[in-house]
C-alpha positions as CSV (number, residue, x, y, z in Angstrom):
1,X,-11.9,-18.9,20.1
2,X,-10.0,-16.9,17.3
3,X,-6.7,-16.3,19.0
4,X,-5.3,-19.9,20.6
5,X,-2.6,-20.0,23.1
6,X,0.3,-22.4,22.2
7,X,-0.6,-25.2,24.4
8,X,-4.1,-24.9,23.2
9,X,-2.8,-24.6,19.5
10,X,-0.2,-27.8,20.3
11,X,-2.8,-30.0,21.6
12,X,-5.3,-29.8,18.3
13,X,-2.5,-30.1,16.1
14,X,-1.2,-33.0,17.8
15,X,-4.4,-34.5,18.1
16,X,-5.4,-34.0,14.4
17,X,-1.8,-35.5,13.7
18,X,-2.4,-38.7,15.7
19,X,-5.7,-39.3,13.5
20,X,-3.2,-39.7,10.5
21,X,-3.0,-43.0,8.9
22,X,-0.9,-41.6,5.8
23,X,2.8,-41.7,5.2
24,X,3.4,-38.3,6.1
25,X,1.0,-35.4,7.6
26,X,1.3,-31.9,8.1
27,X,-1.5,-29.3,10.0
28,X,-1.9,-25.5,10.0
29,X,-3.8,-23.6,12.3
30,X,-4.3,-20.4,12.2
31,X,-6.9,-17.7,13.8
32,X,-7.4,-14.1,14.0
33,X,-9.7,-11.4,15.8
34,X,-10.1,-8.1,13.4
35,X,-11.9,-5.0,14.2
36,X,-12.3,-2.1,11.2
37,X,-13.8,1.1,11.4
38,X,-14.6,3.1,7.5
39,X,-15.9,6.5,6.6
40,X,-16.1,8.8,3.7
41,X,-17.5,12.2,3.5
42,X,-16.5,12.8,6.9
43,X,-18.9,10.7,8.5
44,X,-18.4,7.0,9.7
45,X,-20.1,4.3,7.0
46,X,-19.5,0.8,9.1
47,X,-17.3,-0.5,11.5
48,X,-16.9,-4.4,12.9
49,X,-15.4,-7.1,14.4
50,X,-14.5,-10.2,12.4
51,X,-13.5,-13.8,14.2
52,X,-11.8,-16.4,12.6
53,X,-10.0,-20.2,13.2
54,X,-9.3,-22.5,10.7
55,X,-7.2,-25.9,10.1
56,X,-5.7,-27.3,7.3
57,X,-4.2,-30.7,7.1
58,X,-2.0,-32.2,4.2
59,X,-2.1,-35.5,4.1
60,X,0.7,-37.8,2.0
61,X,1.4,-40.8,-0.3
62,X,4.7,-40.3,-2.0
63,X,4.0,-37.6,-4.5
64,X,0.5,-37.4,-3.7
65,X,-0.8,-35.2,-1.5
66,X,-3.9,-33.7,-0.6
67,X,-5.3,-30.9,1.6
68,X,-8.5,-30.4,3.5
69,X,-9.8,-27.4,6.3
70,X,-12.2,-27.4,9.0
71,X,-13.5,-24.5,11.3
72,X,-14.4,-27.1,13.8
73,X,-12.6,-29.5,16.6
74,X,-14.3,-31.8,17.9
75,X,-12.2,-35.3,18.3
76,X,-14.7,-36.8,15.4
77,X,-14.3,-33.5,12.9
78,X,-10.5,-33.9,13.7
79,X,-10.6,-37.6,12.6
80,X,-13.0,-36.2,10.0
81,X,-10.5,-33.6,8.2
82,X,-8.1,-36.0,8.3
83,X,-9.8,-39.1,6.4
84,X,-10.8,-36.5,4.2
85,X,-7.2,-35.2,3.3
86,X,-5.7,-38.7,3.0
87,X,-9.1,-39.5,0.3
88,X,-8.0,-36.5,-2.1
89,X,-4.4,-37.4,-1.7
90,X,-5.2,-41.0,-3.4
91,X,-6.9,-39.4,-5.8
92,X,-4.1,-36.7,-6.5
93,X,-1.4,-37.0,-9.1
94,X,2.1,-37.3,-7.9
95,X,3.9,-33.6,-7.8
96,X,6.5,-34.7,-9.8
97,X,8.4,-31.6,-7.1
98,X,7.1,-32.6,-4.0
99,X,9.7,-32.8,-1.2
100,X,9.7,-34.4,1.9
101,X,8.2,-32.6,5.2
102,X,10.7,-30.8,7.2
103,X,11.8,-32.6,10.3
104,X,12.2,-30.2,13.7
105,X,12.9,-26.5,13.2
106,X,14.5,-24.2,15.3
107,X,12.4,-20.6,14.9
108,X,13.6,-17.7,16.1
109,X,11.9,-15.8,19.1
110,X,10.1,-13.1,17.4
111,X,8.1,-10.3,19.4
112,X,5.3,-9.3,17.0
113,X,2.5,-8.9,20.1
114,X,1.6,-6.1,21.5
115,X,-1.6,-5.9,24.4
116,X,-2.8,-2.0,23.5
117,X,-3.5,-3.4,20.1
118,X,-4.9,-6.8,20.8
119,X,-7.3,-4.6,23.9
120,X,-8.1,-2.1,21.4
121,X,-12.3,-1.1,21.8
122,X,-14.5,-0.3,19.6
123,X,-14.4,3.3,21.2
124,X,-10.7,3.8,20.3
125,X,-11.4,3.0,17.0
126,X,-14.5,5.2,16.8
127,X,-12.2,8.3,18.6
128,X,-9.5,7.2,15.8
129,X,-11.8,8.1,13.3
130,X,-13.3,11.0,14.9
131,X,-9.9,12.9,15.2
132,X,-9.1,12.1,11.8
133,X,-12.8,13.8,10.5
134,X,-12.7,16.9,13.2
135,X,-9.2,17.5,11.1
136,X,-10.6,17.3,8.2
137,X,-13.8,19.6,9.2
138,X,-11.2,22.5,10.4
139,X,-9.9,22.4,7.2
140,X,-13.1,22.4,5.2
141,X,-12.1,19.0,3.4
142,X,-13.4,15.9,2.9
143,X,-12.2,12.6,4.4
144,X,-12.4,9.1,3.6
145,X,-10.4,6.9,5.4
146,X,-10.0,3.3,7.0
147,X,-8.6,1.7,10.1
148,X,-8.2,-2.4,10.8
149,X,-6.5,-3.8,13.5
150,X,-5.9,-7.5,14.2
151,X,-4.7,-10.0,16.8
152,X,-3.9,-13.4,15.3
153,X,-1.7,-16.5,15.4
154,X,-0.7,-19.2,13.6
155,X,0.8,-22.5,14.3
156,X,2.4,-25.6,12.6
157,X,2.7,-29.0,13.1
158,X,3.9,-32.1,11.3
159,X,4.3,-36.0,11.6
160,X,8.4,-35.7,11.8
161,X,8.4,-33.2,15.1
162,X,8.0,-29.6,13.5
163,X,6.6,-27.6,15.3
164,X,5.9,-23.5,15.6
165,X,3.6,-21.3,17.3
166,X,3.6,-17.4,16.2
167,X,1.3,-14.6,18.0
168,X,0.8,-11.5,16.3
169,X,-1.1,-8.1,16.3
170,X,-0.9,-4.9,14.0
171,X,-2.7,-1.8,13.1
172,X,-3.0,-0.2,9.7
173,X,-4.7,3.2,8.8
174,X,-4.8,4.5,5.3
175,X,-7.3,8.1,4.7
176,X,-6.9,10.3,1.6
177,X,-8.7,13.9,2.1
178,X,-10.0,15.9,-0.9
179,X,-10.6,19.5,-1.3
180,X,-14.6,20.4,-1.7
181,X,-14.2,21.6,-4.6
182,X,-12.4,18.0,-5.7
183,X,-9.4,19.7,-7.0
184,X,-7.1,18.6,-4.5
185,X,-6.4,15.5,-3.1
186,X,-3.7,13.9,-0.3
187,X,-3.2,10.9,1.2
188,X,-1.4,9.1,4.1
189,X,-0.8,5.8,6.0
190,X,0.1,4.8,9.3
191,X,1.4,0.8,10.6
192,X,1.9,-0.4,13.8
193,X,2.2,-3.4,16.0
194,X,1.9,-1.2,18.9
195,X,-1.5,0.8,18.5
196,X,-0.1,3.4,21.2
197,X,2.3,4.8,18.2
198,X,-0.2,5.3,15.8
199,X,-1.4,8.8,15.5
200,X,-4.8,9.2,12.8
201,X,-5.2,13.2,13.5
202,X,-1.1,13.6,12.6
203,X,-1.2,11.3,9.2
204,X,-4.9,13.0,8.2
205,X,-2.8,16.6,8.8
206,X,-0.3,15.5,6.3
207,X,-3.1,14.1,4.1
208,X,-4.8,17.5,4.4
209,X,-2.1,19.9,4.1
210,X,-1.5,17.7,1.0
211,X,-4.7,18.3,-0.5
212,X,-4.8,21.9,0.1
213,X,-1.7,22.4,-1.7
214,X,-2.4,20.3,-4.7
215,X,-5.2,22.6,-5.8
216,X,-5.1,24.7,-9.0
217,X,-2.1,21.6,-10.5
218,X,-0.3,22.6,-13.7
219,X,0.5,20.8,-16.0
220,X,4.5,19.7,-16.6
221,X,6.1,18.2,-19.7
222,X,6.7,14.4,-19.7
223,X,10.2,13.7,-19.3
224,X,13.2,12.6,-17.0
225,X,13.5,14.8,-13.8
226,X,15.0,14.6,-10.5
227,X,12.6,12.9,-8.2
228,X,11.6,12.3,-4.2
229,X,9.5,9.7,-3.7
230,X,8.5,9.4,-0.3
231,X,8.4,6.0,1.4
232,X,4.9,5.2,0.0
233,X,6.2,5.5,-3.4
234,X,9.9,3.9,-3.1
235,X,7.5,0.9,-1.4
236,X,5.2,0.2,-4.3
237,X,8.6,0.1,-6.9
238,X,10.8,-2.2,-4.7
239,X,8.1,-4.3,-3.7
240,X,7.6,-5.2,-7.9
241,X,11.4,-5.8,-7.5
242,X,12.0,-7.9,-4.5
243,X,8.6,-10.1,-5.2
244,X,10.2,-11.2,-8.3
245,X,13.7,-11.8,-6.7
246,X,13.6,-16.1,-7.8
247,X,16.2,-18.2,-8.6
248,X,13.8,-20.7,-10.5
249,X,13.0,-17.9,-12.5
250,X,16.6,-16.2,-12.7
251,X,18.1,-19.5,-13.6
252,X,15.4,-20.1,-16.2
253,X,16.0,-17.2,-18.0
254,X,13.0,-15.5,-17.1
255,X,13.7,-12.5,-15.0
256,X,15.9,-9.2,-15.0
257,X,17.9,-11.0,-12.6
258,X,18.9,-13.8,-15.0
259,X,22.4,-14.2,-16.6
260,X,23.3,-14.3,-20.1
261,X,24.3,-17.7,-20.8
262,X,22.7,-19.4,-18.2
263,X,22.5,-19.0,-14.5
264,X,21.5,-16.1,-12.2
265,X,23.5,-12.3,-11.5
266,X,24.4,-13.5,-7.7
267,X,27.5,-12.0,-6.5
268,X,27.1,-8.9,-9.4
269,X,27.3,-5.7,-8.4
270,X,23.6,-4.1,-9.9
271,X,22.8,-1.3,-7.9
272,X,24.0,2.0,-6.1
273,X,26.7,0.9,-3.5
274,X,24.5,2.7,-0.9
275,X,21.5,0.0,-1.7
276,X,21.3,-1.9,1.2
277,X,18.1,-4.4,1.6
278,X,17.9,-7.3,4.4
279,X,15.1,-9.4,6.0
280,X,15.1,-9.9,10.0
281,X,11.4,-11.7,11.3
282,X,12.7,-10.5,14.6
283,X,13.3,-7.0,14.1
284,X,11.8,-4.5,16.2
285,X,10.4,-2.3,14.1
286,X,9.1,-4.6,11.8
287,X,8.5,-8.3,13.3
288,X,7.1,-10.8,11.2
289,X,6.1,-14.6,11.4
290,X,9.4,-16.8,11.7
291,X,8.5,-19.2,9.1
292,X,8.0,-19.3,5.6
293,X,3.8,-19.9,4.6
294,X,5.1,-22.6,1.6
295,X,7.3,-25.3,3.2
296,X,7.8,-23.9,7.0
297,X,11.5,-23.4,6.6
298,X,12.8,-21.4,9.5
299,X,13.3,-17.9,8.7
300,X,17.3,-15.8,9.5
301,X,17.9,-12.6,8.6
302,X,18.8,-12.5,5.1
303,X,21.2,-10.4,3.2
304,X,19.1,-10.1,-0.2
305,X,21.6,-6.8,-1.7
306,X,24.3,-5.5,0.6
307,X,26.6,-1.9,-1.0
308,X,24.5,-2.5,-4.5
309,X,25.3,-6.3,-4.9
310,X,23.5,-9.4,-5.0
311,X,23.9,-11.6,-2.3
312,X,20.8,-14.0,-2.5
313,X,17.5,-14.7,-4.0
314,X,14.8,-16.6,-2.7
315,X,15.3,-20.6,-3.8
316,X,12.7,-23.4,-3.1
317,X,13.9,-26.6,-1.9
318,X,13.1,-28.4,-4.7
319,X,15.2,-25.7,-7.3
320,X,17.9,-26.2,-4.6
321,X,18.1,-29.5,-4.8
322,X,18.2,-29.4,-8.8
323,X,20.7,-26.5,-8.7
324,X,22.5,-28.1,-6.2
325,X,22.4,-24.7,-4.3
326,X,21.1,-23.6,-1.0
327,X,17.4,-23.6,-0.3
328,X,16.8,-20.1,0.9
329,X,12.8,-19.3,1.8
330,X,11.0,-15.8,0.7
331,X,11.0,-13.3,3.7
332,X,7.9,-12.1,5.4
333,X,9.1,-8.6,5.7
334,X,12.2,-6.1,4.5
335,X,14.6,-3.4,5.6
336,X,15.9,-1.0,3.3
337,X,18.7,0.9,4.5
338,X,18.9,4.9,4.2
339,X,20.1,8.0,5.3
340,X,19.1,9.9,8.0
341,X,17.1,13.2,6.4
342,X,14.1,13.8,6.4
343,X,11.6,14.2,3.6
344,X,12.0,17.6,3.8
345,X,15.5,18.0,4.0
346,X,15.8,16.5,1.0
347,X,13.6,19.0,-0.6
348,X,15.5,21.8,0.6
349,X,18.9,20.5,-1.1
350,X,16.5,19.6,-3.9
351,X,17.4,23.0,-7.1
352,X,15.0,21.4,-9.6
353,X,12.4,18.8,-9.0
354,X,9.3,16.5,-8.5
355,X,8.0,15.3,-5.2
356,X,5.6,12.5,-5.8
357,X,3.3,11.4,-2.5
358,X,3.0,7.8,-3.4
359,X,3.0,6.1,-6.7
360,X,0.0,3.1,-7.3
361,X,-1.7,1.0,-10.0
362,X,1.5,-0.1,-10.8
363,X,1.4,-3.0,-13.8
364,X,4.9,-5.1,-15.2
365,X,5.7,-3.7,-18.7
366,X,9.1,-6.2,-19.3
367,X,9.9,-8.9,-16.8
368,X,13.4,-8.8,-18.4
369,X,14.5,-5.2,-17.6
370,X,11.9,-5.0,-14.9
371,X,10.4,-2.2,-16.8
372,X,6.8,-0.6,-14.6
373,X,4.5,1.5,-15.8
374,X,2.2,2.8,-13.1
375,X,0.5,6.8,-12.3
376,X,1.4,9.5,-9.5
377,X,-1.0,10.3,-7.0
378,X,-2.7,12.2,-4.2
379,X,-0.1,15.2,-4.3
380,X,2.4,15.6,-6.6
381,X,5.0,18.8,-6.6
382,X,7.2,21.2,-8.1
383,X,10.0,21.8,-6.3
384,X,12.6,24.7,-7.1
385,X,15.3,26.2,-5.3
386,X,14.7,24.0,-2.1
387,X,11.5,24.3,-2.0
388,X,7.5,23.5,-3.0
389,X,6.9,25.6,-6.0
390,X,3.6,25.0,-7.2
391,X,1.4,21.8,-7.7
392,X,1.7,19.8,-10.7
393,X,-0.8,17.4,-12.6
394,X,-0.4,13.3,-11.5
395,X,2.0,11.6,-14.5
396,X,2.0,8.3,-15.8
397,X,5.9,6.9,-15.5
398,X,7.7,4.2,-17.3
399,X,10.5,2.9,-15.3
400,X,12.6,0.4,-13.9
401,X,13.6,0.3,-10.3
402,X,16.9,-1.7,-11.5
403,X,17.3,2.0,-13.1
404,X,16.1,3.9,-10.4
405,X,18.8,2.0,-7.3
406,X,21.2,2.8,-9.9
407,X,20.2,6.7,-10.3
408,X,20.3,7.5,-6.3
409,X,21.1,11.3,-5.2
410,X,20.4,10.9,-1.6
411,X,18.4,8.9,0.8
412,X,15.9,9.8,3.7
413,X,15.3,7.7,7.0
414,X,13.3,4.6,6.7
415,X,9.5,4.8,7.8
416,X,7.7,1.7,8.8
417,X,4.9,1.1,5.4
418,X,2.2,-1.5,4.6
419,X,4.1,-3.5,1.6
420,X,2.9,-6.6,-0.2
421,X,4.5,-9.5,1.3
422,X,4.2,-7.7,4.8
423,X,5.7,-5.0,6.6
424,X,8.6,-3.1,5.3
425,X,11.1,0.0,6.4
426,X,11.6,1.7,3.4
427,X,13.6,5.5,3.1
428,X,12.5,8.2,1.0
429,X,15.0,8.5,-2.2
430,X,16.2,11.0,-4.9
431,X,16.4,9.7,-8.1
432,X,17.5,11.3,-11.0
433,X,16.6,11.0,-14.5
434,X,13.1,9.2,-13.2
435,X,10.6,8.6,-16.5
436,X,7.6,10.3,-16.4
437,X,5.8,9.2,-20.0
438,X,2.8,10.8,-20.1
439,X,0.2,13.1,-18.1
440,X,-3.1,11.9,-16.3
441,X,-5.7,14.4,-15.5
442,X,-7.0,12.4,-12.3
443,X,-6.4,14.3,-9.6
């Protein structure tokens, strides 16, 4: 019962609904069907299927609200959920912020399904992992890596006619290989909606050839350098960025995006003219649920920064209405623009350099300037002259990705990644004058 049609999902929602004796009531029904396969040290460690449905219902007095989920529906645990919702609202506060429930939304139609994943067999996932460990064995290295897929769906309903039904599946594989003698290590990530693209024997050969060639690292001094961070690494730095793009916070002097004197940096021109970062739910590469999880404001595409300036940020309902702006909702994925090179023609027009595989344990030094401090890892390079020199040792960098979409050389083609908040096209980028602050001897 984990993945609902939308009839089936409109006819418990309306049902719960009708149970409703508050002012106003809202339900949220969502469901899912994953399947996961792991291993490490080339051998398979578990694998399973998890099935989940659950309901939440918000019941409301004026300010006061309450929620209250179930995993069950029959008629008498639907009437259930909802007495209980409407109890804890009496007993709420009032949200001195709360605004009223959104009447009927128009949401776009967004193709985020697709049947090889949601069909995918426990086989497939076994022969995933299989051709990712066979790699790894020809290459005398060892692998650790994990696959999840998932077919799921959500739906919303309220008391003033929303309603929204969303059916989604995806894929994600992540494996990192490491020399025997643990000197080396390299990592790579595939995601998908469509489990026919995904490839787990080409992403482990990148892992491997990876960790084969960061054996034997030296050690470089700290300091600015020319840079090419692939997708993985650009993804990790912008997602820090975008996830605090807030108006709330801009206009309350909190963030790097705020303005001196008051008010936020909309409409200022803050980045390279080439930075070009949108939101779409419905596009094809990267779909994403048409609705925002907070409020259930329908979701456009959004110009966030369009040729380096700043054409929105992310503002509640309630800051609208105090700001006597528009309410814009956060997106659920993002498009960055690029080039059209690839990663390693940007290494051949690259004299001096660093080529850093992915950047992670990233960690907000100065919410002001937007200042990170986070390490290099699985594969980290020397490049002169066009090409990979040697390896180098994993640094620890200090650095703002305000600076960095200011410092741009070139751009590569965006590559569908895994990025908090959902999925994302992100492009490889050169960046000069990148701060690296320190080494770290992990390899």
């Amino acid at each position: 019962m984990a993945i609902l049609s939308r009839s089936e999902a409109k006819k418990i929602l309306d049902k719960v609904l009708k149970y409703s004796k508050a002012e106003a009531a809202s339900a949220q029904l969502s469901g899912a069907e994953t399947g996961n396969i792991r291993y490490a040290r080339n051998s398979v460690s578990t694998s399973g299927i998890v099935n989940d449905i659950e309901l939440a219902v918000e019941a409301r007095f004026g300010k006061k609200s309450g929620i209250a989920t179930i995993n069950e529906f029959s008629d008498a645990s639907l009437e259930k959920v909802m007495r209980r919702a409407e109890e804890l609202a009496k007993l709420s506060p009032d949200n001195p912020e709360s605004m009223p429930l959104l009447g009927e939304q128009k949401y776009l139609a967004v193709n985020g399904f697709s049947k090889s994943t949601a069909d995918i067999t426990p086989d497939q996932r076994a022969k995933a992992a299989a051709d990712s460990i066979v790699a790894a064995k020809k290459k005398d290295v060892v692998a650790a890596g994990y696959l999840e897929d998932a077919r799921s769906f959500a739906a919303v309903a309220n008391s003033k006619g929303l309603f929204g039904y969303y059916a989604s599946t995806s894929a994600n594989f992540t494996v990192t290989m490491r020399t025997e003698n643990g000197l080396g290590s390299g990592w790579a990530q595939s995601d998908v909606t469509d489990f026919a693209n995904m490839n787990t024997a080409a992403s482990s050969g990148v892992a491997i050839d990876k960790a084969v060639l960061s054996q034997e690292a030296r050690a470089l001094e700290p300091g600015k350098y020319t840079v090419i961070l692939e997708p993985s690494a650009v993804s990790g730095l912008v997602a820090y960025m975008m996830g605090n793009f807030d108006a709330r916070n801009a206009d309350e002097g909190r963030s790097f995006m705020s303005k001196k004197g008051g008010g936020n940096r909309t409409g200022e021109k803050m980045f390279d003219k080439r930075i070009n970062i949108y939101s779409d739910p419905s596009d094809a590469n990267v779909p994403a649920q048409p609705w925002s999880d907070d409020d259930h404001m329908a979701l456009q595409r959004v110009d966030w920064i369009k040729d380096g300036v700043v054409e929105n940020l992310p503002c509640s309902r309630y800051w609208a209405e105090q700001s006597k702006g528009a309410a814009i909702p956060s997106p659920n994925n993002l498009i960055m623009v690029g080039g059209d090179k690839s990663t390693e023609e940007l290494i051949k027009k690259t004299r001096r350099g660093v080529l850093v595989t992915r950047t992670w344990y990233i960690r907000m030094v100065d919410p002001q300037s937007l200042l990170l401090t986070g390490l290099t890892r699985d594969g980290t390079f020397y490049i002169e002259n066009g090409k990979i020199k040697y390896p180098i040792k994993n640094f620890r960098f200090n650095e703002s990705p305000v600076i960095m979409l200011n410092n741009i050389e070139d751009m590569g083609r965006p590559e569908r990644v895994s990025m908090w908040g959902g999925p994302a096209m992100v492009p490889a980028l050169k960046v000069r004058d990148f701060t690296f602050s320190s080494l770290s001897d992990a390899v």
